[in-house]
C-alpha positions as YAML, in Angstrom:
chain: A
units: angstrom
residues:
- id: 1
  name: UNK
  ca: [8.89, 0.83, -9.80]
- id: 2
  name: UNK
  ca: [7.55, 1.35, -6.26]
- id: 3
  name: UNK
  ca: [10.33, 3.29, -5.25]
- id: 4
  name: UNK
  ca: [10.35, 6.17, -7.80]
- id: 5
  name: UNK
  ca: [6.70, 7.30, -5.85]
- id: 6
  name: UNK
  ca: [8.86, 7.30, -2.25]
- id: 7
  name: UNK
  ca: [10.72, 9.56, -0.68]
- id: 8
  name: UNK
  ca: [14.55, 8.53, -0.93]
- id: 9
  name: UNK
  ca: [14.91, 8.08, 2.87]
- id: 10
  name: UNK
  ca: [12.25, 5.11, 2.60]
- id: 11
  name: UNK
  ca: [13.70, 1.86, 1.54]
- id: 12
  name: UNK
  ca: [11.71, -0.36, -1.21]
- id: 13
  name: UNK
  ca: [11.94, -3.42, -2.46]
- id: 14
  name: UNK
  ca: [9.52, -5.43, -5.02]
- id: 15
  name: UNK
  ca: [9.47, -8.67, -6.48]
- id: 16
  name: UNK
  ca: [8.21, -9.29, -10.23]
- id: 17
  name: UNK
  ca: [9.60, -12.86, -11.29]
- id: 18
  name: UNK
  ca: [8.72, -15.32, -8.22]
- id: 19
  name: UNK
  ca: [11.76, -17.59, -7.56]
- id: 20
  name: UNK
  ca: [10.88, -21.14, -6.83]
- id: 21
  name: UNK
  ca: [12.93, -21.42, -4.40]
- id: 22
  name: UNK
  ca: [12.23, -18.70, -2.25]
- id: 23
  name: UNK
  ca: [11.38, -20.11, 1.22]
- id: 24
  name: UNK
  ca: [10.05, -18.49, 4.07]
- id: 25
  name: UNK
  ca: [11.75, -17.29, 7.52]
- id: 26
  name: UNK
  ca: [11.47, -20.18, 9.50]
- id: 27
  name: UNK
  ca: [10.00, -17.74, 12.60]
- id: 28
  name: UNK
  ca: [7.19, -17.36, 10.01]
- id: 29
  name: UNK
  ca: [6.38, -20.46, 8.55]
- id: 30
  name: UNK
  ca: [3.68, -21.33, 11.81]
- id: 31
  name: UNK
  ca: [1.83, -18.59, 9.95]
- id: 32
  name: UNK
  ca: [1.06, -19.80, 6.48]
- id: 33
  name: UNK
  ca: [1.51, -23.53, 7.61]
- id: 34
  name: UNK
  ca: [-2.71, -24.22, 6.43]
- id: 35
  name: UNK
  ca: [-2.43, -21.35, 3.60]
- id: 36
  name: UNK
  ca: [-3.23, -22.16, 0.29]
- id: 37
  name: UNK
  ca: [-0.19, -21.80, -2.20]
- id: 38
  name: UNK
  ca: [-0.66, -18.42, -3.86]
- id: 39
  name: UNK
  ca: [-1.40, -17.25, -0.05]
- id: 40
  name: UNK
  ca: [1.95, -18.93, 0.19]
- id: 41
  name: UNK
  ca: [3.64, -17.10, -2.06]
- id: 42
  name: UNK
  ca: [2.25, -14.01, -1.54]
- id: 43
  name: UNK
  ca: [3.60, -13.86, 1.99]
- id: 44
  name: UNK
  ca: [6.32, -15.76, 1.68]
- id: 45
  name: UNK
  ca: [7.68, -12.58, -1.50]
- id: 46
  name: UNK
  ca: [6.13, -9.84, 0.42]
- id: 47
  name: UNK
  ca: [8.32, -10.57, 3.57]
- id: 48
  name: UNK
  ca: [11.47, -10.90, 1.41]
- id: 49
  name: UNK
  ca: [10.76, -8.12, -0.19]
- id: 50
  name: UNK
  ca: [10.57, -6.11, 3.25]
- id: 51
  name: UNK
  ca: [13.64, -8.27, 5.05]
- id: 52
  name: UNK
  ca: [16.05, -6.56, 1.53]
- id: 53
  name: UNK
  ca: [14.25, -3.22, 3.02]
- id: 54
  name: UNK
  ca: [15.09, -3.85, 6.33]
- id: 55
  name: UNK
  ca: [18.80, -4.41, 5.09]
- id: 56
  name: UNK
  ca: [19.27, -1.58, 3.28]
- id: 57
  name: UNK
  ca: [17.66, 1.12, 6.49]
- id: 58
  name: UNK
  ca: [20.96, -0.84, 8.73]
- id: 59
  name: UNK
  ca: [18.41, -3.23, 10.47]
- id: 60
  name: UNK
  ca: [18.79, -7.05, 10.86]
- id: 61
  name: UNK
  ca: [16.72, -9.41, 8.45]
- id: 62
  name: UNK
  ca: [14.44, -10.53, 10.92]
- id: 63
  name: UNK
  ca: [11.11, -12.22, 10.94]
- id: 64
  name: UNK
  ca: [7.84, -10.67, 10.51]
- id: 65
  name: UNK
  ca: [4.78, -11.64, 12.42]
- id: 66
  name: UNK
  ca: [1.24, -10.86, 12.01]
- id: 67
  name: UNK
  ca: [-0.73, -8.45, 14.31]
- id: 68
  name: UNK
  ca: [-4.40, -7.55, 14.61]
- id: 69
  name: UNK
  ca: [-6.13, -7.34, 11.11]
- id: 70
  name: UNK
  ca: [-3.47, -9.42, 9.79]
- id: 71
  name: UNK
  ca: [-0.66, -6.19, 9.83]
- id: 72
  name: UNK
  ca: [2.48, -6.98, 9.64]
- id: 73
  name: UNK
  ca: [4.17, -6.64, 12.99]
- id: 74
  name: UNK
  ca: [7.92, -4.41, 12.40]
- id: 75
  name: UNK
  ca: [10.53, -4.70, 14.35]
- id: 76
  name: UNK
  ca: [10.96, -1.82, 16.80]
- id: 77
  name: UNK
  ca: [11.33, 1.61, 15.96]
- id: 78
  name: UNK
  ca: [10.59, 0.87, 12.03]
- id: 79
  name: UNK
  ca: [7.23, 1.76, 10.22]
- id: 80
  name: UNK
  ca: [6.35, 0.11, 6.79]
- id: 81
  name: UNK
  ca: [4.05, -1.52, 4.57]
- id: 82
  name: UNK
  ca: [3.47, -4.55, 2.53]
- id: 83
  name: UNK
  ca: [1.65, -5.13, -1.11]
- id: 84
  name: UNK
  ca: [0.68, -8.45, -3.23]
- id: 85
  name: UNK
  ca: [-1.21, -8.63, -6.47]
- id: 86
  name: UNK
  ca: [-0.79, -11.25, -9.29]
- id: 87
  name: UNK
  ca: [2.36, -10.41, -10.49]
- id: 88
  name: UNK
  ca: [4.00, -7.67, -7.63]
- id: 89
  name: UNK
  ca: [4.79, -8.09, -4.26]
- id: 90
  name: UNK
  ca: [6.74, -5.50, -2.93]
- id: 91
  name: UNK
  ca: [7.01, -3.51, 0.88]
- id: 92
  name: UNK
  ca: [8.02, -0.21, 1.68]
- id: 93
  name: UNK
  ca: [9.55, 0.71, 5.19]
- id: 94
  name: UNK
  ca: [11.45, 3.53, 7.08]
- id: 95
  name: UNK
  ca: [12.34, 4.77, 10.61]
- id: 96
  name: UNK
  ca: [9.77, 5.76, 12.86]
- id: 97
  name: UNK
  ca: [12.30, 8.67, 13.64]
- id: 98
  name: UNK
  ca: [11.35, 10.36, 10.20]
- id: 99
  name: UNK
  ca: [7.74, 8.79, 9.58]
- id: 100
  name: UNK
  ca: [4.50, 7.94, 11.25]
- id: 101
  name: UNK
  ca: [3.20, 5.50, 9.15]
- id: 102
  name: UNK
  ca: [3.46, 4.19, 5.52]
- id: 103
  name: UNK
  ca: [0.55, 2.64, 3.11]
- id: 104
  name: UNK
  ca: [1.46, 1.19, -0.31]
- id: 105
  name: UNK
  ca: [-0.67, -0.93, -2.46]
- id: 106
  name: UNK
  ca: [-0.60, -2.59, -5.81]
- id: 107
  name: UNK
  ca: [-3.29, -3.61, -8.05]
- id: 108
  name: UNK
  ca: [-3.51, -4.85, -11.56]
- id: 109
  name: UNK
  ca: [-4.47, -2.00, -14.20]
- id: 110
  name: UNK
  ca: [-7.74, -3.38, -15.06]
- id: 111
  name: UNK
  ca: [-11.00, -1.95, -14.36]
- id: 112
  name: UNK
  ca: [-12.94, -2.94, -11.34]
- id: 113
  name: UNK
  ca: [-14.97, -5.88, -11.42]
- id: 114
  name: UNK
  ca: [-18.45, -5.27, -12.10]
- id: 115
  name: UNK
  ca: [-20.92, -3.50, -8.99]
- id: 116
  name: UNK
  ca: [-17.22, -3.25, -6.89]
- id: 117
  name: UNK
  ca: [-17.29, 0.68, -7.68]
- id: 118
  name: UNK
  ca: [-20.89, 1.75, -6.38]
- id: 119
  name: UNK
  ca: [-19.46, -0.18, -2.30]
- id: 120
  name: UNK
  ca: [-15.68, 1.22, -2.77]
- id: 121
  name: UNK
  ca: [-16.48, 4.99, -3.28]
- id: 122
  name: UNK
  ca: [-18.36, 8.26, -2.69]
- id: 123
  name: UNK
  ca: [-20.65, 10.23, -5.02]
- id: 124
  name: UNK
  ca: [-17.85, 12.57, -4.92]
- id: 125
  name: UNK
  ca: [-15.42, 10.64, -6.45]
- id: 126
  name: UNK
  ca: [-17.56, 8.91, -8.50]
- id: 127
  name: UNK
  ca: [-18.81, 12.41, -10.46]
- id: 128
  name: UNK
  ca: [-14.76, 12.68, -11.28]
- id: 129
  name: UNK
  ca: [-14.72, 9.72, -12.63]
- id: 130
  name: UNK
  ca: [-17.47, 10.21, -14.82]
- id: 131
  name: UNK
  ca: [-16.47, 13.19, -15.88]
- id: 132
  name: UNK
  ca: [-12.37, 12.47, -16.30]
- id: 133
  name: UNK
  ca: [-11.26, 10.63, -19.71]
- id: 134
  name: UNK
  ca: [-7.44, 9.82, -19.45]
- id: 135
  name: UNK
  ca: [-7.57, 6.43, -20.85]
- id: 136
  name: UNK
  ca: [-6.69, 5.04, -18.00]
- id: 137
  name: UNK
  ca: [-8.28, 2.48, -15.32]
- id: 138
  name: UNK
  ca: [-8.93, 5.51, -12.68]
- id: 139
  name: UNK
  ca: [-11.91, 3.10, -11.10]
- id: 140
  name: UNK
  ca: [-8.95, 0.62, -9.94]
- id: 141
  name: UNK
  ca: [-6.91, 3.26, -9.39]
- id: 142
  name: UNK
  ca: [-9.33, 5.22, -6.22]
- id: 143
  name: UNK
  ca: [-9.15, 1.22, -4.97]
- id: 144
  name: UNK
  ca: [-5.77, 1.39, -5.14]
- id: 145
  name: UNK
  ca: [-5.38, 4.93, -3.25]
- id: 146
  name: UNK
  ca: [-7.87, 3.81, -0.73]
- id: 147
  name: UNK
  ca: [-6.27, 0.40, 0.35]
- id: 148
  name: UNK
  ca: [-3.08, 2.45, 0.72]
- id: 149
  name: UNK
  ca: [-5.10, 4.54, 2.97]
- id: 150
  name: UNK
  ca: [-5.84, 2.32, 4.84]
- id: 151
  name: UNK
  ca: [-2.88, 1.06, 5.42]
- id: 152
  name: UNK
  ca: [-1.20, 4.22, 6.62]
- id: 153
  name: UNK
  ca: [-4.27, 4.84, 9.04]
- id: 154
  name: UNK
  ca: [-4.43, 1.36, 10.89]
- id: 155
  name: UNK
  ca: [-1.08, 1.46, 12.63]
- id: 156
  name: UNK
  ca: [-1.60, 4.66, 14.12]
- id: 157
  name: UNK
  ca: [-4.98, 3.96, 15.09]
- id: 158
  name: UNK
  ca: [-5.68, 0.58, 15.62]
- id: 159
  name: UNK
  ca: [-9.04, 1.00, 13.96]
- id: 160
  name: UNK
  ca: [-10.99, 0.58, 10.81]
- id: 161
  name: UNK
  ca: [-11.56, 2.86, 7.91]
- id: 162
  name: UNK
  ca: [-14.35, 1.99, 5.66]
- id: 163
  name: UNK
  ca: [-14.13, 3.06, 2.04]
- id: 164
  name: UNK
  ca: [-16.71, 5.52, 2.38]
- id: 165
  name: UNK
  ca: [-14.29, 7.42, 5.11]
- id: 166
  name: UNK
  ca: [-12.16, 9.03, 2.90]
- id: 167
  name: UNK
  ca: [-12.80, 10.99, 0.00]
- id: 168
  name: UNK
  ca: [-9.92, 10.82, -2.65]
- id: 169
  name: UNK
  ca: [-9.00, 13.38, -4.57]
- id: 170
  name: UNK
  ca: [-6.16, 13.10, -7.46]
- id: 171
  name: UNK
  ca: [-3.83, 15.25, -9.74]
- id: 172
  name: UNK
  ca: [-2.60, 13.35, -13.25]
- id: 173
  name: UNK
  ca: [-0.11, 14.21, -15.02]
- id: 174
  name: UNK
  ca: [1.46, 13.34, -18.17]
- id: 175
  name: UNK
  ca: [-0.25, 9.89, -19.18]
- id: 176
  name: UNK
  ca: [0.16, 7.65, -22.46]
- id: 177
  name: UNK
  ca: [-0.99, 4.23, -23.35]
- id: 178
  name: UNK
  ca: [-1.48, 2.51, -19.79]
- id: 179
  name: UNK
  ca: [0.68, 4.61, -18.41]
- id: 180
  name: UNK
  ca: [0.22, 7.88, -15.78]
- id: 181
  name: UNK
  ca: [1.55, 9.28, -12.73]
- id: 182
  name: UNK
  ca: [0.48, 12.10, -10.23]
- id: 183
  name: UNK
  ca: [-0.10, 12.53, -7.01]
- id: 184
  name: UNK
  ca: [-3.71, 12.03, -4.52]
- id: 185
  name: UNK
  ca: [-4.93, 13.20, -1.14]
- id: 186
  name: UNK
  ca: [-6.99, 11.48, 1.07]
- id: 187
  name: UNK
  ca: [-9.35, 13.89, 2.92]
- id: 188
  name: UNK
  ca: [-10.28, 11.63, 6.40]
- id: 189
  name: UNK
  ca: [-13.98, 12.12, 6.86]
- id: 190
  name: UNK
  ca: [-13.63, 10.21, 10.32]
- id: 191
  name: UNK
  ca: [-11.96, 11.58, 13.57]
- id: 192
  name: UNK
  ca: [-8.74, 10.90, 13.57]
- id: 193
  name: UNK
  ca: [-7.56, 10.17, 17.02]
- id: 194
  name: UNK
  ca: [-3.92, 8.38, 17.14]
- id: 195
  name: UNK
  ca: [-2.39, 6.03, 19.57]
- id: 196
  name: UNK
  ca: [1.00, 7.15, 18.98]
- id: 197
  name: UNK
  ca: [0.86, 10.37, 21.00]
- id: 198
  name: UNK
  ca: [1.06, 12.73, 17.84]
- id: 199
  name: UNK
  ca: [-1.01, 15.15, 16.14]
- id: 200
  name: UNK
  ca: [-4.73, 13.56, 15.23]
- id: 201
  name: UNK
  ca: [-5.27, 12.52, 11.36]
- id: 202
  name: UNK
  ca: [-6.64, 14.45, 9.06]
- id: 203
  name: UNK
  ca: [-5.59, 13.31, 6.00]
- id: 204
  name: UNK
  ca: [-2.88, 11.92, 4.00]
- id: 205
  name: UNK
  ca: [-1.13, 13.16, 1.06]
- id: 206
  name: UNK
  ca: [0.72, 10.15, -1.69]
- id: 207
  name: UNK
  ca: [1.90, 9.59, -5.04]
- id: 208
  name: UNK
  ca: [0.58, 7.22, -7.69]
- id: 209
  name: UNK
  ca: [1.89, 4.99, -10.92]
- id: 210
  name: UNK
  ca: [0.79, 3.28, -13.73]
- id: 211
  name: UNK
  ca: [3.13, 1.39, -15.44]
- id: 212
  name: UNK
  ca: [3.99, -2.02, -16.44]
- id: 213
  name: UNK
  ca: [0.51, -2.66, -16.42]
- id: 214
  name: UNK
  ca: [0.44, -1.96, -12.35]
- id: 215
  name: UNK
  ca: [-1.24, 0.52, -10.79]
- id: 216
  name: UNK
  ca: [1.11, 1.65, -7.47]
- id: 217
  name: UNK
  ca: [0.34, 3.66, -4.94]
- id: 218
  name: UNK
  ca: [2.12, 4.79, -1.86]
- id: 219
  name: UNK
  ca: [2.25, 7.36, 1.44]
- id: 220
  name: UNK
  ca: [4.57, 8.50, 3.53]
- id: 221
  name: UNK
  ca: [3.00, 9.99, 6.65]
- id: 222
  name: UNK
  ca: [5.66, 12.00, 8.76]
...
């Protein structure tokens, strides 16, 4: 699913059915060694997910550590992102070569829990969805489009982004029953200074989907 909102040159892979035998990179097991079991699991299918993406860019399956904020930390000169939720765990990565940073997320298409909207978005964005009727869960999806936000911004800037730092705007196209697709900007309402010597933020531009009753979401910031 994830990889019909990439670009081709971006390799994906996702995880649906959890296999009970998966096991985790020994390099990594140090870091989920007091983790609870769906932690477990969640780490332990995320990282496959991105070792089969490693594998198909030409790079060695290698380990992935954690870094500051609990980002995954790539191997050199590779840029990418991971995503759990009950039921998904996938990861999206590329050369740095062709891409600055990549955020994908993936969320269960339900609505937000109750009193999550009001600390998760701006007036802005709350007024569209108010005023938007597609059928769909549009208050998970903004979550969804701002975690994936995020996760683009952090690696080029080493800081945090609070919800209320980007205002999200979206397209939809042709939806059905729990189903949609279009595309979303992110409008960075926070200077957006980088550490990797390139042009400063100012926003990011991604694709969504709802399907399978997931909610995806995903950037590719060249």
């Amino acid at each position: 699913m994830i990889e019909t909102i990439l670009p081709a040159d971006v390799a994906s892979a996702e995880l649906l059915d959890y296999p009970e035998d998966l096991k985790p990179h020994p390099a990594e097991e140090h870091l989920i060694a007091k983790s609870v079991e769906k932690r477990r699991r969640d780490f332990i299918g995320a990282r496959h997910c991105a070792r089969q993406a490693l594998t198909q860019l030409g790079e060695p399956a290698v380990a992935i550590g954690k870094g500051e904020r609990g980002a995954p930390v790539w191997p050199r000169g590779i840029v990418g992102s991971l995503t759990h939720c009950d039921g998904f765990r996938g990861a999206a990565l590329a050369h740095r070569l062709r891409y600055r940073s990549i955020g994908i997320d993936a969320e269960p298409h339900e609505t937000l829990p109750e009193g999550v909207l009001d600390s998760v978005s701006l007036p802005a964005e709350r007024e569209w969805l108010r005023t938007t009727d597609s059928g769909l869960h549009l208050d998970r999806l903004l979550f969804c489009a701002k975690e994936a936000t995020y996760k683009a911004w952090f690696p080029l800037t080493a800081r945090w982004l609070g919800f209320e730092d980007a205002q999200i705007t979206f397209t939809i196209g042709e939806s059905g029953a729990g189903t949609g697709s279009g595309t979303f900007r992110s409008q960075l309402l926070v200077p957006g200074r980088t550490e990797d010597g390139g042009m400063p933020l100012t926003s990011f531009d991604g694709r969504w989907l709802i399907t399978g009753g997931f909610i995806l979401t995903a950037i590719a910031h060249g």
